[in-house]
C-alpha positions in Angstrom: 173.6 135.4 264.3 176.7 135.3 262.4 177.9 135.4 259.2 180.1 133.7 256.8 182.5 135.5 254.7 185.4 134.4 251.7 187.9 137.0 251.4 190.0 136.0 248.0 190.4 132.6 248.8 192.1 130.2 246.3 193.0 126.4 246.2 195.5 125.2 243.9 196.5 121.7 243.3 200.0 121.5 241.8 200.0 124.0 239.0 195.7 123.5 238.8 194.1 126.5 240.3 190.6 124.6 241.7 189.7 127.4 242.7 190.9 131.0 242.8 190.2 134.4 244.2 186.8 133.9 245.2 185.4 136.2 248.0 181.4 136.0 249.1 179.0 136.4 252.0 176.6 134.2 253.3 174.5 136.2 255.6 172.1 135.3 258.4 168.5 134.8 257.8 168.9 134.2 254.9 169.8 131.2 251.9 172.6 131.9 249.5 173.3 130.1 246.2 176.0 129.0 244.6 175.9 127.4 241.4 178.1 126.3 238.0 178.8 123.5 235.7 180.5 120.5 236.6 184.0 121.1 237.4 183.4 124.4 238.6 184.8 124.5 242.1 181.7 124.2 243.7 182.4 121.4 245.9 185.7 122.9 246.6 184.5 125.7 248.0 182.5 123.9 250.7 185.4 121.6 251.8 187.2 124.6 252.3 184.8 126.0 254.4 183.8 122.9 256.3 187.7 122.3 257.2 188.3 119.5 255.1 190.6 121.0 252.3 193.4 123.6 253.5 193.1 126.9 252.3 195.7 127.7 249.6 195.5 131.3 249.5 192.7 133.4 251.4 190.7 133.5 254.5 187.5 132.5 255.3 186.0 134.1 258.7 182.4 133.7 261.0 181.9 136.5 262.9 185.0 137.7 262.2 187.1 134.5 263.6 189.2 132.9 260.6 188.8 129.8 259.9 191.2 129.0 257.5 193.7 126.7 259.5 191.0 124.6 261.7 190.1 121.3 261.1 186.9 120.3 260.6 186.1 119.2 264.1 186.9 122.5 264.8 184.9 124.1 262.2 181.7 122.6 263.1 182.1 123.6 266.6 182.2 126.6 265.9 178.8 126.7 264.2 179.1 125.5 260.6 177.7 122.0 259.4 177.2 120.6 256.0 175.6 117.9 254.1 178.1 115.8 251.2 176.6 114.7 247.4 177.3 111.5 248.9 174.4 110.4 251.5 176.8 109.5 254.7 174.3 107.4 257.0 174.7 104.6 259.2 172.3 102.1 256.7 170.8 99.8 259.4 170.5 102.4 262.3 166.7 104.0 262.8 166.3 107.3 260.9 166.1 108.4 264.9 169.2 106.9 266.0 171.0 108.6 262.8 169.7 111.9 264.0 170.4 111.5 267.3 174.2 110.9 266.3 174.1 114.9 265.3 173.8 115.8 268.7 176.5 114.8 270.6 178.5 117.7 269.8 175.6 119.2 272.7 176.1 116.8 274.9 177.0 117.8 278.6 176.9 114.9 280.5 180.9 113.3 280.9 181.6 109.6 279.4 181.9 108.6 282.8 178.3 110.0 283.3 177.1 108.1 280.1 178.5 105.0 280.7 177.4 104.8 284.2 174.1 105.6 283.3 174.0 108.6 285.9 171.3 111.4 286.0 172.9 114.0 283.9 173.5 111.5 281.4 169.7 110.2 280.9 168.8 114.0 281.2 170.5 114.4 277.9 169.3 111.3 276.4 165.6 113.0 277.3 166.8 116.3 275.8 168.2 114.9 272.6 165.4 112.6 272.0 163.0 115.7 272.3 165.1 117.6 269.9 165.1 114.6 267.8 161.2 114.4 267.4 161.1 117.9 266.7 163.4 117.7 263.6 161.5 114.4 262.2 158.4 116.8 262.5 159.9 119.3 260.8 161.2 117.6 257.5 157.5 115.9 257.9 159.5 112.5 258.6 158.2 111.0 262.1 156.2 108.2 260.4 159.7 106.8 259.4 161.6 107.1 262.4 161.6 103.6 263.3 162.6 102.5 259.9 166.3 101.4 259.1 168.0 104.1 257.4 169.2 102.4 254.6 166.0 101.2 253.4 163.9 104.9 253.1 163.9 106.3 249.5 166.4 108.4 248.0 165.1 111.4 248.6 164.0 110.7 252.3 167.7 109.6 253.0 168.7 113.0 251.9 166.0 114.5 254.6 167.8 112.1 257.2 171.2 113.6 256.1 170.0 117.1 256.9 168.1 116.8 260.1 172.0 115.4 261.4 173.4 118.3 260.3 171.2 120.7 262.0 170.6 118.7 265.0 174.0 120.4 266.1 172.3 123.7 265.9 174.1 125.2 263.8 174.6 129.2 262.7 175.5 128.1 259.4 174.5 125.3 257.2 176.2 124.2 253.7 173.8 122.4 251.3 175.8 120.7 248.9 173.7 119.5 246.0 170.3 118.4 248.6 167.8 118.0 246.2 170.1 116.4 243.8 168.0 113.6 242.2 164.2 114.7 243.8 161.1 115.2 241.9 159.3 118.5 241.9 157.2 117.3 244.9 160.0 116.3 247.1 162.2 119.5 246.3 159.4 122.1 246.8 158.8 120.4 250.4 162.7 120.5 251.0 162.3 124.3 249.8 160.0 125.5 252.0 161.9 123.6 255.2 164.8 125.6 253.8 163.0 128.9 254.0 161.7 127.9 257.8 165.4 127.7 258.5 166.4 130.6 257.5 163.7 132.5 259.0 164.7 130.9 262.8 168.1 132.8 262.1 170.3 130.1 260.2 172.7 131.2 257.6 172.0 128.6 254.5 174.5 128.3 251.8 172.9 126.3 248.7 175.4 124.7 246.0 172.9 122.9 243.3 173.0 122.5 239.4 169.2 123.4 239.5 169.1 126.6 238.5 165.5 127.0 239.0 165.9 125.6 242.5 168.1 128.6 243.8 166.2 131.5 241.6 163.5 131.1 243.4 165.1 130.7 246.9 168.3 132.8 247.0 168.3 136.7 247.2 171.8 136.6 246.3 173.7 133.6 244.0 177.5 133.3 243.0 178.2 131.7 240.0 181.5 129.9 239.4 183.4 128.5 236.5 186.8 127.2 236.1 187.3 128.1 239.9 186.8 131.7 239.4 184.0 133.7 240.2 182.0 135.2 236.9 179.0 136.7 238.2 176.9 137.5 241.4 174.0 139.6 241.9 170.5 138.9 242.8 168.6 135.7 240.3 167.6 138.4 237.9 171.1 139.8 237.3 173.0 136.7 236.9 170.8 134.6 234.7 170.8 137.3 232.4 174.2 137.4 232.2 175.8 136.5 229.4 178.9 135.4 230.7 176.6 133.1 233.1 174.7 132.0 230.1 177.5 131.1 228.2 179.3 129.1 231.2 175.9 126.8 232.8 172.8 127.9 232.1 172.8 127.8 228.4 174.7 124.0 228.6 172.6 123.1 231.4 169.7 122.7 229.6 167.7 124.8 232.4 
């Protein structure tokens, strides 16, 4: 499986550097955290990665292959798919139709096929719907997948939002901010769906403000602040950092 790598890679907005000179590795098997205050460059970072902001400086490569002029069509085809801070659903589709939507970057029937209804066509419809009851399983959510999207709790929406992303079965999956506004419970399930993820192989990049969260998942965390990088190191060496204390942890409140 491959692995994602930011060689010195910078985003400036006029004279505002976003984000500058920040290289990391997120490796296979494995989840990688990424954490700092508000403002940090956080979010940055995974647009730039996903395809949706151009690189200003930098490159970012998977397996070696740069990515740093596609687009983000091109990016998830290529094996990298994210989730957003904002919940992107379609509100009064099933939770199953919404999950089905993530794989149709697998599909291998033609239009022609699908809209004639042919063999190959209903073969992937059988497929994907196969797939797609294996996900709901996974994030524990087939009781719900005849209910409308938009009406499941917050915290199930975000579980909706996730099993699209990696119904495209991806190498490389950007979390940004998932268990943003959970209760213990809910996180702690999400966390040990994560860790079944990265055990099949998957490459997990995980951006959150809970500190707590990624200490106990990650083997290896970045920190950022003001766009730069200040710290990295396994949880024990960067939350006893003071540098990292200073920055988020110790205005953080975790």
């Amino acid at each position: 499986m491959p692995s994602l790598h930011l060689d010195n890679v910078a985003k400036h907005f006029g004279g505002l550097k976003a984000v500058d000179e920040v290289t990391m590795e997120v490796r296979p098997g494995e989840i990688t955290g990424l954490i700092g205050p508000n403002g940090a460059g956080k979010s940055t970072v995974v647009n730039m990665i996903s395809g949706v902001l151009a690189l200003t400086e930098g490159d970012i490569t998977v397996d070696g292959v740069s990515l740093a002029t596609d687009r983000a069509d091109v990016v998830a085809r290529k094996g990298v798919a994210r989730t957003f801070q904002n919940i992107r659903l379609l509100p009064e589709a099933t939770v199953l139709e919404n999950v089905l939507i993530g794989f149709h970057r697998r599909e291998e029937a033609s239009i022609l096929s699908q809209l004639l209804g042919l063999p190959s066509a209903r073969r992937d419809t059988q497929r994907f719907e196969e797939k797609a009851w294996d996900l709901l399983r996974r994030f524990r959510m087939e009781d719900y997948a005849e209910y409308e999207a938009g009406n499941l709790a917050y915290g199930h929406q975000r579980r909706v939002e996730m099993m699209r992303a990696i119904a495209a079965e991806p190498d490389i999956v950007l979390l940004d901010e998932p268990v943003a506004g959970m209760n213990d419970v809910e996180s702690d399930e999400l966390a040990t769906i994560f860790r079944e993820l990265a055990e099949s192989g998957m490459a997990l990049l995980l951006i959150e403000h809970n500190v707590g969260f990624v200490t106990r998942l990650c083997k290896q965390v970045y920190v950022l602040d003001s766009g730069r990088m200040i710290a990295s190191g396994s949880p024990e060496t960067v939350t006893s950092d003071p540098q990292v204390i200073a920055a988020y942890i110790g205005t953080s409140g975790h």
